[in-house]
N, C-alpha and C positions, 0 to 999 in steps of 0.2 A: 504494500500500500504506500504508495508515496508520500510525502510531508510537502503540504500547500505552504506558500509563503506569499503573502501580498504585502507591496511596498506601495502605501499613500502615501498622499498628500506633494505627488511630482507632481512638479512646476513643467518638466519637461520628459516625457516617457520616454522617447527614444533614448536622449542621454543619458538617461538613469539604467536605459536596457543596455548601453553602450557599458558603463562602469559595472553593471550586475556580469554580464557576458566576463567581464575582464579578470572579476573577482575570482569567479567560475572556474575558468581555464589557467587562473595563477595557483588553482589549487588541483590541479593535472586531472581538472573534468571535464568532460563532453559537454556542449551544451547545441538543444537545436531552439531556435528559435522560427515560434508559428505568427506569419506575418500575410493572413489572403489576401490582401488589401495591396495590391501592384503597385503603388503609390507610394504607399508607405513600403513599402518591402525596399523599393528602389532609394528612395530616403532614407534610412536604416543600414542597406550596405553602403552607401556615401560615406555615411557620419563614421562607421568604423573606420574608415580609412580613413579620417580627417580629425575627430574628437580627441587625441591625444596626439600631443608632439613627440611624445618622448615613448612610444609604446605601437608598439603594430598588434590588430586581433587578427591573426589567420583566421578566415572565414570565405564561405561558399557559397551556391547556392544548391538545394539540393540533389537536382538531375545533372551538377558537374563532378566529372568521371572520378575526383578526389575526394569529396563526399566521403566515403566511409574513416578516410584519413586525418579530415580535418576538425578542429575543435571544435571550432563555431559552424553551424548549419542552417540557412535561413529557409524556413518552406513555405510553401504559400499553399497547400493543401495534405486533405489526410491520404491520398494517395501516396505520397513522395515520405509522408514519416511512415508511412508499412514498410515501406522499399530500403527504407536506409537502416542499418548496422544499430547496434545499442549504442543508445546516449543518456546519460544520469539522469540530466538536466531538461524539463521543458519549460522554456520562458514563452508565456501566449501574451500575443501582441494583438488580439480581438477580441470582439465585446463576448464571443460566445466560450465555453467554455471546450477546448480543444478535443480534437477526436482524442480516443484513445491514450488520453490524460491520464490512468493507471497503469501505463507499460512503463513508465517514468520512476525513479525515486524522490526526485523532486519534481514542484511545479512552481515557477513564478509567476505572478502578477501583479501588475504593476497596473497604478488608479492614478490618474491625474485630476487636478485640484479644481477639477469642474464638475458642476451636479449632475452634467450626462454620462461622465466619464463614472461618476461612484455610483451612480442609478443602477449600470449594468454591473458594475464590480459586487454590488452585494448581492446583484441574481447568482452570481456565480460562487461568490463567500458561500452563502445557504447552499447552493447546491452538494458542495464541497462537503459541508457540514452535516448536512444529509445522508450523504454517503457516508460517513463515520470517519471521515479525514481525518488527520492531523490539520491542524489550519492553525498559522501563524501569522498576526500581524505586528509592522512593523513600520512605523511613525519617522516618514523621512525627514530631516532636517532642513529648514524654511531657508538654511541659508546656502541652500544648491546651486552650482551654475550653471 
């Protein structure tokens, strides 16, 4: 059963999913990150390449042939996480709660400091809880940048 973790009160999701990803793989774990929204997915691998001067995140996307090698995995549906190798880590990057969200031992999510944004994060908290999860939350700090 995997251990939920939801980080409120981001000022900025992506970059918060850019430093969670970082934390992730400094501590030699997989992480795929579920992003359907082609917009944002493409916004998201940008920022890894760009969000730190001092740090590179090896990352992919998931139908590239390196995929099962690389830390970071961005996918943009539940097709392509069947397909791909064990990973610890699933960070969801959408409102719904991801496929196949118990093949995981983690799961992040990440609320941003809007009432549309926490409206769906606590359909998904209950859900969570529902299922008899583990569910941790975790009160990010207002002075993010």
């Amino acid at each position: 059963m995997p251990q939920i973790d939801f980080y409120s009160g981001a000022s900025d999701k992506l970059l918060i999913a850019c430093r969670l990803s970082e934390k992730v793989i400094q501590q030699a774990t997989k992480i795929m990150v579920y992003i359907p929204d082609s917009s944002l997915l493409n916004q998201f691998d940008k920022l890894l390449w760009t969000f730190s001067p001092i740090s590179f995140i090896p990352h992919c996307h998931g139908d590239d042939k390196m995929a099962n090698v690389t830390p970071v995995i961005l996918i943009s549906n539940s097709e392509e996480i069947q397909q791909i190798g064990s990973y610890e880590v699933l960070l969801n990057l959408h409102d719904e709660v991801p496929p196949v969200y118990d093949r995981f031992q983690r799961v992040i999510e990440i609320v941003e400091n809007v009432p549309e944004d926490k409206l769906v994060a606590r359909k998904r908290y209950r859900f969570y809880q529902e299922q008899g999860l583990s569910v941790h939350h975790h009160k990010l700090d207002q002075n993010q940048h």
